[in-house]
C-alpha positions as CSV (number, residue, x, y, z in Angstrom):
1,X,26.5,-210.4,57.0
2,X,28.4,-212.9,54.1
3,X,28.0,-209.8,51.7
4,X,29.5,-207.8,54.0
5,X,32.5,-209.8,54.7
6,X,33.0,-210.5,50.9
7,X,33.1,-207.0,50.5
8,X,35.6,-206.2,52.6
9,X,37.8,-209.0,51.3
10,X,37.6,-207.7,48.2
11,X,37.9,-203.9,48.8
12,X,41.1,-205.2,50.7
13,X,42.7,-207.5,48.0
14,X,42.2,-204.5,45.2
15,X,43.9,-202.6,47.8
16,X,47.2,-204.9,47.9
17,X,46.9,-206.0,44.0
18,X,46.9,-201.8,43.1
19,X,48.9,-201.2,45.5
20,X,47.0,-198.5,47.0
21,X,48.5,-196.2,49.9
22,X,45.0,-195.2,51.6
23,X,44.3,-196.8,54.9
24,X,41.4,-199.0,55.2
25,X,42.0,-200.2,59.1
26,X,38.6,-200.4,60.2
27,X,36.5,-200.9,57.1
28,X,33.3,-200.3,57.3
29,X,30.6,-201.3,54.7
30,X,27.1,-200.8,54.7
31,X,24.5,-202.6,52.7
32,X,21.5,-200.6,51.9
33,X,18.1,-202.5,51.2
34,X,17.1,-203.5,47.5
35,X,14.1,-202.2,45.9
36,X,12.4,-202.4,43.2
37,X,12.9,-204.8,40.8
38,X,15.9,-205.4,38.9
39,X,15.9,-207.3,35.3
40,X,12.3,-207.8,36.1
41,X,13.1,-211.4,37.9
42,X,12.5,-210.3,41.3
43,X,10.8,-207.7,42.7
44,X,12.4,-206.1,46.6
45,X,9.1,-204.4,48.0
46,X,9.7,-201.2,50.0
47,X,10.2,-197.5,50.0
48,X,12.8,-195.3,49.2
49,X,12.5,-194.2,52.5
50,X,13.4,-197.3,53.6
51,X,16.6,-197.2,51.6
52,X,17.5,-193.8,52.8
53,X,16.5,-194.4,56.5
54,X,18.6,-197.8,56.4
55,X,21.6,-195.6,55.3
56,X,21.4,-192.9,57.5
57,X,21.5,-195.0,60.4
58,X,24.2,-197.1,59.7
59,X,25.8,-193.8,58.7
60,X,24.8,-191.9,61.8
61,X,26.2,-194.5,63.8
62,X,29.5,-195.0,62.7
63,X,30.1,-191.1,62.6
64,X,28.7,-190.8,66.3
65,X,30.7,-193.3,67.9
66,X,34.1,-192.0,65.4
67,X,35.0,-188.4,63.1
68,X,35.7,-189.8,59.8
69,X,38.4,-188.0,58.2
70,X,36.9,-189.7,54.4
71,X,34.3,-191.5,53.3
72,X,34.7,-193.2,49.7
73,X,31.1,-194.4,48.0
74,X,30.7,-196.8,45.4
75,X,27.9,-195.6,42.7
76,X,29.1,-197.9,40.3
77,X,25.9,-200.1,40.6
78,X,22.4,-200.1,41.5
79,X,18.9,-198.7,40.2
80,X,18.5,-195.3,38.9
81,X,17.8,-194.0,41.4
82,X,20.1,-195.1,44.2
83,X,23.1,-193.5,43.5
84,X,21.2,-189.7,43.5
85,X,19.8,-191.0,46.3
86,X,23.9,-191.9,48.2
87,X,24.8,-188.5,46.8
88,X,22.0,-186.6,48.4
89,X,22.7,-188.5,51.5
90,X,26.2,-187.7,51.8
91,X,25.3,-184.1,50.9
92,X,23.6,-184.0,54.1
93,X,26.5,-186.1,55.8
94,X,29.2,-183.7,54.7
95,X,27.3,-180.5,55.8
96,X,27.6,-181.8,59.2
């Protein structure tokens, strides 16, 4: 839940520092599992469909309960295979 909230803080102060016109009332962040193992320090055990599952409800939920006009991804970061993984996703998302 902190990562979350950090998140949002900071997606709202480069917002206000950039001066950005694009609403973000209602931010909504979602925080997908880690897997694998990253610099080889730690290792997060689990499946990709665990990653993709985790998404797709979090992402099934927010667009059931509200339409979303835009959704804006960050694939700045994570393993290989993670962001193919978002864009597949929203693929799907978007189709609907």
């Amino acid at each position: 839940m902190k990562l979350k909230e950090f998140i949002v803080e900071f997606i709202k102060c480069l917002f206000e520092k950039y001066e950005l016109s694009l609403s973000i009332n209602n931010l909504n962040v979602i925080i997908a599992p880690a897997i694998g193992s990253p610099s080889g320090r730690w290792v997060f055990r689990g499946d990709l469909q665990d990653f993709e599952s985790r998404v797709l409800y979090e992402l099934g939920k927010l667009c059931l309960t509200k339409p979303y006009p835009r959704v804006i991804i960050d694939l700045s970061h994570g393993i290989n295979f993670m962001p193919s993984l978002i864009m597949h996703l929203i693929r799907k998302l978007v189709s609907i």
